[in-house]
N, CA, C and O atoms as a GROMACS GRO file, in nm:
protein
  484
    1UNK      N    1  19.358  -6.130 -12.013
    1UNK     CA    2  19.219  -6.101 -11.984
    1UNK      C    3  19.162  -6.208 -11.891
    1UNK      O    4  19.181  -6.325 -11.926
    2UNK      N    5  19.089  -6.182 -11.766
    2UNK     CA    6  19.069  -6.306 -11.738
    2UNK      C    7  18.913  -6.318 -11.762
    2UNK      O    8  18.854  -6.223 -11.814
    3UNK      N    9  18.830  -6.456 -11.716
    3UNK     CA   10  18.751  -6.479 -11.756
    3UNK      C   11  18.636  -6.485 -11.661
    3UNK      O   12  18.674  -6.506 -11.546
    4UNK      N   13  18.516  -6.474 -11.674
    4UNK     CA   14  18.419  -6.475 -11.609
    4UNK      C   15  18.445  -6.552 -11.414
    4UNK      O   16  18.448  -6.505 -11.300
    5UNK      N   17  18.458  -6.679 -11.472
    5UNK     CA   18  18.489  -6.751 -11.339
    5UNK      C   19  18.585  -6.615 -11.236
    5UNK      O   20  18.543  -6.551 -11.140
    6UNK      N   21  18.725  -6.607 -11.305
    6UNK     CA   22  18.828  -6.518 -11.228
    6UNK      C   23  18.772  -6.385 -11.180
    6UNK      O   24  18.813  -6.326 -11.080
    7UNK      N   25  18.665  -6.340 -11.267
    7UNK     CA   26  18.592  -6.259 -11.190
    7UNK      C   27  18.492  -6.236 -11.110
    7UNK      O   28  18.448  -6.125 -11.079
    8UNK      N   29  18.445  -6.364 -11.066
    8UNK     CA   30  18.346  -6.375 -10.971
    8UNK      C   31  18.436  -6.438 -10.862
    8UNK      O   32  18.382  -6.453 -10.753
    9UNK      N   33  18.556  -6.474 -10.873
    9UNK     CA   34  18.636  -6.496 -10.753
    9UNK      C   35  18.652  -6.385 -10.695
    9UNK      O   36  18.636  -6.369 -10.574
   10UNK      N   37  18.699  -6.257 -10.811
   10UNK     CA   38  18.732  -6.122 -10.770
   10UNK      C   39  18.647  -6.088 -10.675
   10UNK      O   40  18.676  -6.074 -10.556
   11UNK      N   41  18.518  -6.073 -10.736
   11UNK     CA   42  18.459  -6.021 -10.664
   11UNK      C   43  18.415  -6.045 -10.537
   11UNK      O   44  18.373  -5.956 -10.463
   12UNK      N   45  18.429  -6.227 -10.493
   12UNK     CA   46  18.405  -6.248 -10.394
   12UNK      C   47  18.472  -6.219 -10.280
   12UNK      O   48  18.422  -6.223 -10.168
   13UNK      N   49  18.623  -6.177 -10.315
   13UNK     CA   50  18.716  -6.120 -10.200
   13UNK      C   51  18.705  -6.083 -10.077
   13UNK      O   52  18.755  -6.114  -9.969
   14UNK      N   53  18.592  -5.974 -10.138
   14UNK     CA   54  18.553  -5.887  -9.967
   14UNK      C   55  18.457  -5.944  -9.871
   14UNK      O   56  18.437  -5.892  -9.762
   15UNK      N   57  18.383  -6.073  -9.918
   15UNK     CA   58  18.309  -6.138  -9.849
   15UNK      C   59  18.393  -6.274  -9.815
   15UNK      O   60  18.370  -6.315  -9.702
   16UNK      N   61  18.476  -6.344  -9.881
   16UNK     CA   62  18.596  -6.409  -9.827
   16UNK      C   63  18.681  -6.321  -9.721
   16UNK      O   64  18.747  -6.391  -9.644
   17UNK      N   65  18.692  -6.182  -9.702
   17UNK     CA   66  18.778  -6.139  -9.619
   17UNK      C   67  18.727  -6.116  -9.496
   17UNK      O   68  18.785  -6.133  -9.389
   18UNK      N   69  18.537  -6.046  -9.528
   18UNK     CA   70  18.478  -6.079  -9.450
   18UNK      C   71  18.412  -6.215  -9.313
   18UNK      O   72  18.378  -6.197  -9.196
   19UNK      N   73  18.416  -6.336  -9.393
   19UNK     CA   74  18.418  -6.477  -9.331
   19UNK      C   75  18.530  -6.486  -9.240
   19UNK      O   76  18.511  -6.496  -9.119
   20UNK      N   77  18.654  -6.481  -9.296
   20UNK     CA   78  18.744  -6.470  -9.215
   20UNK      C   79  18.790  -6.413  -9.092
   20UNK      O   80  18.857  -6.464  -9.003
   21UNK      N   81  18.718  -6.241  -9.109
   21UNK     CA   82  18.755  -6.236  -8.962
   21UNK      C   83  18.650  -6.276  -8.881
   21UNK      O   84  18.676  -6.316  -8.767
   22UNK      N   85  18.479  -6.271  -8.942
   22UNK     CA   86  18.414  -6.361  -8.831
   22UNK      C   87  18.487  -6.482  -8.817
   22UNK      O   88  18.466  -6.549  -8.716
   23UNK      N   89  18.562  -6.520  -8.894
   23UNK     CA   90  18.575  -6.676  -8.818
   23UNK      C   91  18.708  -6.671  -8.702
   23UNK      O   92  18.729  -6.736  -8.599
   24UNK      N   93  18.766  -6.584  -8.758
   24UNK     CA   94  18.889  -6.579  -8.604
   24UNK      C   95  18.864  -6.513  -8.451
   24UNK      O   96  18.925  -6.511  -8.344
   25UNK      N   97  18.702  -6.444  -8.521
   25UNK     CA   98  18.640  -6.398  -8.381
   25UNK      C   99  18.528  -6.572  -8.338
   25UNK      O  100  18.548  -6.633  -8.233
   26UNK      N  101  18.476  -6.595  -8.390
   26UNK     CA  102  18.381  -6.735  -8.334
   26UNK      C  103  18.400  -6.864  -8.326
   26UNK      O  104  18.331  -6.950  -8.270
   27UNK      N  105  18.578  -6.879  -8.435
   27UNK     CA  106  18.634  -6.981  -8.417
   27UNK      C  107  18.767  -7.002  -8.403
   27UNK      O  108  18.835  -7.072  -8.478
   28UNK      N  109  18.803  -6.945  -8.310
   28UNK     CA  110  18.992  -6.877  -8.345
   28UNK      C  111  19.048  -7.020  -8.300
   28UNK      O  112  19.165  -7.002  -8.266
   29UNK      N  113  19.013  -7.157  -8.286
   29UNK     CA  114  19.070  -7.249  -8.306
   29UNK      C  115  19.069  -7.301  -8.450
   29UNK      O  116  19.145  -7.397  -8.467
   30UNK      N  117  19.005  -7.264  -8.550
   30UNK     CA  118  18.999  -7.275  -8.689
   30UNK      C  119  19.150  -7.243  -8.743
   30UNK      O  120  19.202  -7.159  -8.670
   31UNK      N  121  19.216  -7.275  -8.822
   31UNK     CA  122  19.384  -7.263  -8.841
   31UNK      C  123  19.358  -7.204  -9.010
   31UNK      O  124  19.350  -7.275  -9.110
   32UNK      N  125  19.352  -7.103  -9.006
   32UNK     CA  126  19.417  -6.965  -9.098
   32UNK      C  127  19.455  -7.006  -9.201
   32UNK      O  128  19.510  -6.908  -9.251
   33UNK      N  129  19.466  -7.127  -9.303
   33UNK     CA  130  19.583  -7.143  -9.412
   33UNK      C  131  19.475  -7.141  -9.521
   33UNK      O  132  19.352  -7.137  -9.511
   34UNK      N  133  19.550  -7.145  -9.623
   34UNK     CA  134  19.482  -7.185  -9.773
   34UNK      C  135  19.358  -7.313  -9.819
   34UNK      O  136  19.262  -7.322  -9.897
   35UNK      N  137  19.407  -7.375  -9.747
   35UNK     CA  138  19.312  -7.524  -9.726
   35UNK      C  139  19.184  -7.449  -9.688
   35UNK      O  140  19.094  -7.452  -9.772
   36UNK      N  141  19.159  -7.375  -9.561
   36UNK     CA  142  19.079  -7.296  -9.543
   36UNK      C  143  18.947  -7.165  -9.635
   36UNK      O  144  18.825  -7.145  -9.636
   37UNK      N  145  19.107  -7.093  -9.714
   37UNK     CA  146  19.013  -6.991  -9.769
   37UNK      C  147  18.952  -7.047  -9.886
   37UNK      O  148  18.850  -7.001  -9.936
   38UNK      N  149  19.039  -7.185  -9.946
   38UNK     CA  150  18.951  -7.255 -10.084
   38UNK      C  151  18.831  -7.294 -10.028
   38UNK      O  152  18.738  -7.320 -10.103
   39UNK      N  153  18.819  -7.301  -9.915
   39UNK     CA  154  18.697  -7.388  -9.867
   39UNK      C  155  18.609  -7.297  -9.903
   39UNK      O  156  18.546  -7.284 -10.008
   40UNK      N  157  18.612  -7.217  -9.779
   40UNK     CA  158  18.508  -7.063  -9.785
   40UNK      C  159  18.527  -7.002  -9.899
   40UNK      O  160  18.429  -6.940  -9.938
   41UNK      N  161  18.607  -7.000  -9.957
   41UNK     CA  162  18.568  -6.930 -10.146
   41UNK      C  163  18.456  -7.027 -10.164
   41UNK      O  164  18.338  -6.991 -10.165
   42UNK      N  165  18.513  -7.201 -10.182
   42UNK     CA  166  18.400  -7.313 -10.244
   42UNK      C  167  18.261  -7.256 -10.213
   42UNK      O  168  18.171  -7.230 -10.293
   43UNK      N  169  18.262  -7.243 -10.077
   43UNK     CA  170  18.079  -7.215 -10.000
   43UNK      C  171  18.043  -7.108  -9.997
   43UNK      O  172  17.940  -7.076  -9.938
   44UNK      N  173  18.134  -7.006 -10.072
   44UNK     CA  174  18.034  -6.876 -10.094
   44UNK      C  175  18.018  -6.825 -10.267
   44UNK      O  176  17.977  -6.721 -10.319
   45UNK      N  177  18.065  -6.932 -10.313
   45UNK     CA  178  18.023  -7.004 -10.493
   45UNK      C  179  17.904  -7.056 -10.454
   45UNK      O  180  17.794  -7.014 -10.489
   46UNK      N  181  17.920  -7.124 -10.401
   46UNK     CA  182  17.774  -7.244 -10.375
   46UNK      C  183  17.665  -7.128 -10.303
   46UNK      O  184  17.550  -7.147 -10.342
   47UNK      N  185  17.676  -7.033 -10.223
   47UNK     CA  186  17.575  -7.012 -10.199
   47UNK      C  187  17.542  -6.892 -10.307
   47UNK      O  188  17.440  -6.827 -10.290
   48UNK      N  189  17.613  -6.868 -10.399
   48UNK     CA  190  17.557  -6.771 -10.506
   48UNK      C  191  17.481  -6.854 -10.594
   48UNK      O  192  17.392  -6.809 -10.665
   49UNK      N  193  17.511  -6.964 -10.593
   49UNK     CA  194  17.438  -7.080 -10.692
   49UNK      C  195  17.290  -7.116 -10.668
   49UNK      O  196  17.203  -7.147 -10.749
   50UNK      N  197  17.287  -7.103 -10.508
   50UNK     CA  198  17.169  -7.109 -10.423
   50UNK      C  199  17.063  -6.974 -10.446
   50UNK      O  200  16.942  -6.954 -10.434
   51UNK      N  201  17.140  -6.921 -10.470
   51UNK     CA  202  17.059  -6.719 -10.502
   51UNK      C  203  17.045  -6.694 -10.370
   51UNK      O  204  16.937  -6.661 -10.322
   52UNK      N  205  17.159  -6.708 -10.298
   52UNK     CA  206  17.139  -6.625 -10.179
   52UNK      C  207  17.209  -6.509 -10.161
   52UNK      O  208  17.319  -6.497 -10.109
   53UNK      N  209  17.114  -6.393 -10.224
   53UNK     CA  210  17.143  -6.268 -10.282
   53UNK      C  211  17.237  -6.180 -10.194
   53UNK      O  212  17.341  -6.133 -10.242
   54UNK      N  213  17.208  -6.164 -10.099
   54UNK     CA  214  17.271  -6.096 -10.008
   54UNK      C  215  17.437  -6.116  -9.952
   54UNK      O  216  17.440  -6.230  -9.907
   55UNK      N  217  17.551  -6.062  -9.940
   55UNK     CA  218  17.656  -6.019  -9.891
   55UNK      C  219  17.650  -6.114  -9.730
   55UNK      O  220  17.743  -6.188  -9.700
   56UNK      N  221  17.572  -6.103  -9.673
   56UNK     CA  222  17.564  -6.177  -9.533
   56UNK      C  223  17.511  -6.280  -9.519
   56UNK      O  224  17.534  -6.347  -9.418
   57UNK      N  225  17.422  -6.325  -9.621
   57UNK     CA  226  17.387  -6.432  -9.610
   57UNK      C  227  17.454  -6.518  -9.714
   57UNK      O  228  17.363  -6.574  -9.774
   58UNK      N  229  17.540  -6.545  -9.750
   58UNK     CA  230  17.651  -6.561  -9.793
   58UNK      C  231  17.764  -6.611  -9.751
   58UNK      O  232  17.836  -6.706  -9.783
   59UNK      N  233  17.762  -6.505  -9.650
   59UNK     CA  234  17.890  -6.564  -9.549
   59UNK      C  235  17.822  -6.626  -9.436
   59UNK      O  236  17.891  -6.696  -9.362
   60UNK      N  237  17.673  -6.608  -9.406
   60UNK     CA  238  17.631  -6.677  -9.284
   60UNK      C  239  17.643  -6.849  -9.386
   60UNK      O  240  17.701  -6.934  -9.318
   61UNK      N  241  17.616  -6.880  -9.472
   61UNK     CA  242  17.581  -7.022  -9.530
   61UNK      C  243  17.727  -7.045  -9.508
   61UNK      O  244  17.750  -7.114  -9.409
   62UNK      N  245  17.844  -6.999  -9.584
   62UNK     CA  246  18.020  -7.042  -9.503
   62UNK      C  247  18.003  -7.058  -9.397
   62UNK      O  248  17.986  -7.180  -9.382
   63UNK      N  249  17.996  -7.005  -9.300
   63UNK     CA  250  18.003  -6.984  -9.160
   63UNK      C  251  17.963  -7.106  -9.089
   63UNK      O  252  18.029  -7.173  -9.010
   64UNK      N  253  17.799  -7.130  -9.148
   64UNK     CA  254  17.760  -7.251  -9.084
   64UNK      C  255  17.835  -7.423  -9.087
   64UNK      O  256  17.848  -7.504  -8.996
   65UNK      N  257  17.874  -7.431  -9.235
   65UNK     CA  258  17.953  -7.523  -9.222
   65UNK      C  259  18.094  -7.547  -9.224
   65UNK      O  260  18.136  -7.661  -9.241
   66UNK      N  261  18.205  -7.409  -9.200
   66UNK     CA  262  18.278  -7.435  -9.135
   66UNK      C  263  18.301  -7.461  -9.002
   66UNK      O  264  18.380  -7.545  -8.959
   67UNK      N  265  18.209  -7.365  -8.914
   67UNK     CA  266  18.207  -7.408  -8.776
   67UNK      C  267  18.128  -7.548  -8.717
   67UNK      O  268  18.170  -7.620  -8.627
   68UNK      N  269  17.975  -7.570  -8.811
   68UNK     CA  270  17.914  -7.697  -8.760
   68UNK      C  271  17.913  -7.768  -8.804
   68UNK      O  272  17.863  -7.855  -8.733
   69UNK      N  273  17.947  -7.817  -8.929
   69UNK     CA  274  17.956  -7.934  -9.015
   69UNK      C  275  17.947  -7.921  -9.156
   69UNK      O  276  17.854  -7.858  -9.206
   70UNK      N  277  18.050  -7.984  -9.237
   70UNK     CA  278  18.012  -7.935  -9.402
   70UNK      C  279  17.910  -7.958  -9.460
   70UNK      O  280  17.892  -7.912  -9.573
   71UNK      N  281  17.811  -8.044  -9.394
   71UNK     CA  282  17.681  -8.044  -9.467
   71UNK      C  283  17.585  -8.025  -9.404
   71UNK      O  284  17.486  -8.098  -9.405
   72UNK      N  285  17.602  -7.915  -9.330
   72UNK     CA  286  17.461  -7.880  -9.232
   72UNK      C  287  17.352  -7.805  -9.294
   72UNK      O  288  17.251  -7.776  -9.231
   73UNK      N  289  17.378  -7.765  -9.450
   73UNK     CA  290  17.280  -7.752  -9.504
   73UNK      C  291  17.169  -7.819  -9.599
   73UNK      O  292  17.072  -7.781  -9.664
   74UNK      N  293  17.258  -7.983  -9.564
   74UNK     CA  294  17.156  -8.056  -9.615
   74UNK      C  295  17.033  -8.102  -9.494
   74UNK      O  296  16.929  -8.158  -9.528
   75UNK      N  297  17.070  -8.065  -9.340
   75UNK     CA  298  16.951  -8.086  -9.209
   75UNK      C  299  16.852  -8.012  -9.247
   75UNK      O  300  16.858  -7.890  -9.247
   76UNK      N  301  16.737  -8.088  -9.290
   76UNK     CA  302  16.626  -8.094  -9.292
   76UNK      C  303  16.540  -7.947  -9.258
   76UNK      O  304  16.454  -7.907  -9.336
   77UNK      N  305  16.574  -7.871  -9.131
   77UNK     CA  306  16.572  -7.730  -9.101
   77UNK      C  307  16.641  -7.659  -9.178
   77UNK      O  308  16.571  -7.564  -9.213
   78UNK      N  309  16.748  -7.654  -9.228
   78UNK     CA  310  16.801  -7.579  -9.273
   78UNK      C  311  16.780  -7.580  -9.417
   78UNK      O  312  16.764  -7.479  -9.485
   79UNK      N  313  16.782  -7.731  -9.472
   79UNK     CA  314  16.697  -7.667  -9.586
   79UNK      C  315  16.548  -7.584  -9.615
   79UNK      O  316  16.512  -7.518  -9.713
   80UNK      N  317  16.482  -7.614  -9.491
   80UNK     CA  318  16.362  -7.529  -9.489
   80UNK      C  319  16.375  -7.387  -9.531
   80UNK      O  320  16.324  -7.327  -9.626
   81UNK      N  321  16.476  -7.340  -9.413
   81UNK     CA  322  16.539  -7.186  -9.450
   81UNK      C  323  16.630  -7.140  -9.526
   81UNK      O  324  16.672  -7.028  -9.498
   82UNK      N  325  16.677  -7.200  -9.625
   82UNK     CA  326  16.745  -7.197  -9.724
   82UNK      C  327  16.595  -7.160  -9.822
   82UNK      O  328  16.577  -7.042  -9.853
   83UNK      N  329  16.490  -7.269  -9.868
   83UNK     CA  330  16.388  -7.216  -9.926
   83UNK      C  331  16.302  -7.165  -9.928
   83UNK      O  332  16.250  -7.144 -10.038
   84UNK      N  333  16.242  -7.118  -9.809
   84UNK     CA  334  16.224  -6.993  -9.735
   84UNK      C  335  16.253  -6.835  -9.811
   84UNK      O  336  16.184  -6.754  -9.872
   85UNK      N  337  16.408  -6.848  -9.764
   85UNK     CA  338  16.468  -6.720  -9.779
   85UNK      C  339  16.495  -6.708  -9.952
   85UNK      O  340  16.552  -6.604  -9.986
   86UNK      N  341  16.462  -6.795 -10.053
   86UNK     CA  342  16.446  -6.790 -10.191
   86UNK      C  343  16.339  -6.741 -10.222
   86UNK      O  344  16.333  -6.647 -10.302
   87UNK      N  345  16.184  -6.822 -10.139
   87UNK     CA  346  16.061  -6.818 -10.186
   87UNK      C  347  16.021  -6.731 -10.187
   87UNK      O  348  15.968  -6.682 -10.287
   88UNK      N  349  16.033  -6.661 -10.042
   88UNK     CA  350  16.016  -6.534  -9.995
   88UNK      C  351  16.054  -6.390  -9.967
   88UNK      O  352  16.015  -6.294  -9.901
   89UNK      N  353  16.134  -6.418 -10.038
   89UNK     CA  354  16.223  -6.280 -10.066
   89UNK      C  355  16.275  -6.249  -9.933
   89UNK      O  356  16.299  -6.128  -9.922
   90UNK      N  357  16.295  -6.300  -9.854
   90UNK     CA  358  16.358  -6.306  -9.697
   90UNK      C  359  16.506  -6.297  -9.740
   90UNK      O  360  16.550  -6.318  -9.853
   91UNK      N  361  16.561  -6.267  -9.650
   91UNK     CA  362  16.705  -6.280  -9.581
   91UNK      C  363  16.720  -6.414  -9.527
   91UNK      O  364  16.638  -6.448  -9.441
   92UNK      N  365  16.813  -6.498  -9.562
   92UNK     CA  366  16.876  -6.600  -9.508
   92UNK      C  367  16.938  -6.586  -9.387
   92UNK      O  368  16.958  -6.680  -9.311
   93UNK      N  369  16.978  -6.449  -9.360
   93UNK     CA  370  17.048  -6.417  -9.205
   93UNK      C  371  16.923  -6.399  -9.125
   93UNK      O  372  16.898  -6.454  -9.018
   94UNK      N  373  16.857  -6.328  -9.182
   94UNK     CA  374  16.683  -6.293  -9.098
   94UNK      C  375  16.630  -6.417  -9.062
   94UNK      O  376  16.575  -6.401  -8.954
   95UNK      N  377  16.616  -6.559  -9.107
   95UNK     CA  378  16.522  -6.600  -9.125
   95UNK      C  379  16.622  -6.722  -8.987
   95UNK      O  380  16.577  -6.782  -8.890
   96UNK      N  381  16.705  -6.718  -9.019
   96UNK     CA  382  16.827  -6.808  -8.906
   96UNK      C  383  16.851  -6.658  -8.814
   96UNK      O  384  16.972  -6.636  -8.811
   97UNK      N  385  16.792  -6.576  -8.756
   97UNK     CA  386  16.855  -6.512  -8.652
   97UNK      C  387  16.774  -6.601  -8.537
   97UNK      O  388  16.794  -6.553  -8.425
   98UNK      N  389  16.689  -6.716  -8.536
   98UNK     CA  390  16.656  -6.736  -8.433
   98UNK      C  391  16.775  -6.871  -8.345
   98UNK      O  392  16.792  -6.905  -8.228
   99UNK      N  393  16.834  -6.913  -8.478
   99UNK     CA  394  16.916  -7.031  -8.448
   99UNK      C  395  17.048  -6.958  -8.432
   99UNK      O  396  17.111  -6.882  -8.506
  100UNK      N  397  17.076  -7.030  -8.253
  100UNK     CA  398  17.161  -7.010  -8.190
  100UNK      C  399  17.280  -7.128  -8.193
  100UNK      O  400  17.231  -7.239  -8.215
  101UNK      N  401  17.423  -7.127  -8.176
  101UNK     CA  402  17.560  -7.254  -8.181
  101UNK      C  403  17.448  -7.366  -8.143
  101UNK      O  404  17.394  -7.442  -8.225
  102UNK      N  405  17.424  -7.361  -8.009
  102UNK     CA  406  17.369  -7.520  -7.935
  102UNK      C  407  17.270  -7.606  -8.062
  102UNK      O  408  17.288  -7.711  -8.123
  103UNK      N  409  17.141  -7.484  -8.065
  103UNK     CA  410  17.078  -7.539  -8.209
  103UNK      C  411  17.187  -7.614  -8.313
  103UNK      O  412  17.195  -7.734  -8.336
  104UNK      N  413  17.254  -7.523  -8.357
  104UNK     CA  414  17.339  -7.602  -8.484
  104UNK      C  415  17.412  -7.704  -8.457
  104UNK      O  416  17.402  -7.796  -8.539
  105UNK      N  417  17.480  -7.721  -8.375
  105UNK     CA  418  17.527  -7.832  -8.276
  105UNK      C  419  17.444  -7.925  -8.273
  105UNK      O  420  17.490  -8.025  -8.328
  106UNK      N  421  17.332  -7.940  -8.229
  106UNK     CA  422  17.237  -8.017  -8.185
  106UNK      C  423  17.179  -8.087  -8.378
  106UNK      O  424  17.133  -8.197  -8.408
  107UNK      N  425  17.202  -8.000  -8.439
  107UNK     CA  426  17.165  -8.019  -8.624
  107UNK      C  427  17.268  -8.141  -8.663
  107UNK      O  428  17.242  -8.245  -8.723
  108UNK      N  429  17.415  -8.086  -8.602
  108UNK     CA  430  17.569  -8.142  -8.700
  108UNK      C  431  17.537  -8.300  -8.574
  108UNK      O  432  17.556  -8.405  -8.635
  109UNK      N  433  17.511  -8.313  -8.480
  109UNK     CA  434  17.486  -8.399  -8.377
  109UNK      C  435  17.423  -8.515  -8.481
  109UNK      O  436  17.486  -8.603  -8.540
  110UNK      N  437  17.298  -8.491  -8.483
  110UNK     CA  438  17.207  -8.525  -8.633
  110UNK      C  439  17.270  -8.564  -8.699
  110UNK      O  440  17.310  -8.679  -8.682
  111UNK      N  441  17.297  -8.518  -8.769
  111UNK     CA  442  17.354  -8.562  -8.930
  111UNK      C  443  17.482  -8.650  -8.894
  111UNK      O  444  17.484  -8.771  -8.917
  112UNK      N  445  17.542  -8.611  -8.862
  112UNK     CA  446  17.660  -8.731  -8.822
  112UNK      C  447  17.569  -8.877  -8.741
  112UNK      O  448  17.594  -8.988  -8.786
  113UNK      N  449  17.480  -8.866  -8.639
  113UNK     CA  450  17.396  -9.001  -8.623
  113UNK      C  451  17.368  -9.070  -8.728
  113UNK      O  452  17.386  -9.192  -8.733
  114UNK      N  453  17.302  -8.972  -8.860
  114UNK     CA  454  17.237  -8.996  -8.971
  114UNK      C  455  17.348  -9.114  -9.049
  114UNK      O  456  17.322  -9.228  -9.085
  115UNK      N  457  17.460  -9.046  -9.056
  115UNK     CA  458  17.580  -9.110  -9.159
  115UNK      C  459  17.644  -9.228  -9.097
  115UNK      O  460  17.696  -9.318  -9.163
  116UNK      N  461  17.633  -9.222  -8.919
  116UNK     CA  462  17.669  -9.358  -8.853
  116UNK      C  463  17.624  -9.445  -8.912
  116UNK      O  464  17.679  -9.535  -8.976
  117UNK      N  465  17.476  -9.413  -8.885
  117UNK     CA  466  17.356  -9.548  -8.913
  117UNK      C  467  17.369  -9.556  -9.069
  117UNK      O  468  17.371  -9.677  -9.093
  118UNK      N  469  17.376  -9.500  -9.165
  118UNK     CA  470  17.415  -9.543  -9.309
  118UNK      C  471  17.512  -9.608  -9.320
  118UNK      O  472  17.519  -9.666  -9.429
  119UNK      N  473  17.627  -9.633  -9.224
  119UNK     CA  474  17.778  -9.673  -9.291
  119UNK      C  475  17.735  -9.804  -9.168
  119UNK      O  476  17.818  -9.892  -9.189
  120UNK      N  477  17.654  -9.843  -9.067
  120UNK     CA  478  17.660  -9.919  -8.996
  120UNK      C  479  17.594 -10.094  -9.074
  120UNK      O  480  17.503 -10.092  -9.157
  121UNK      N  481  17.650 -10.202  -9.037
  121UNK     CA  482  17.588 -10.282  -9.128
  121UNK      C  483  17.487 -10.320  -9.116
  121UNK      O  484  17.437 -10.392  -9.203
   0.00000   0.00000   0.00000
């Protein structure tokens, strides 16, 4: 019998299968292995944890930090729209259709300055 956990892996499948091929279409330098899909399983746990209800916004929260940085949802914007799309009964994909790569780029840019200057003496 398996147990609760094993079935919310189950179920996450089709949105893990989903991530994946966006990611071999937006990041086909991204390398395909297991190391990989634990990841994107990890971040689409975490964003059910977040109550980000939706199937796409789901895989948009994976998406973002496999391609721009693993913690681009702690940038300051993005947590905005992360609570946003809770408060307001919004879409998390709706509410980021205005943020384009360069934007997020310009976010992971950030945050890595951020962690220089913390680790700098």
């Amino acid at each position: 019998m398996l147990d609760r956990t094993q079935w919310r892996r189950i179920d996450r499948l089709a949105s893990l299968n989903g991530i994946l091929d966006r990611l071999l279409i937006s990041a086909p330098e991204q390398t395909q292995d297991e190391i990989l899909w634990r990841r994107v399983d990890s971040l689409l746990a975490k964003a059910e944890q977040l109550s980000l209800g939706q199937d796409e916004d789901r895989q948009l929260y994976a998406e973002q930090a496999v391609r721009f940085h693993p913690d681009i949802h702690s940038h300051p914007a993005i947590k905005e729209r992360l609570d946003a799309a809770r408060e307001q009964g919004s879409t998390y994909t709706r509410i980021c259709a205005d943020l384009d790569d360069a934007m997020l780029e310009r976010m992971a840019a950030e945050l890595d300055n951020q962690n220089m200057r913390k680790e700098a003496p």
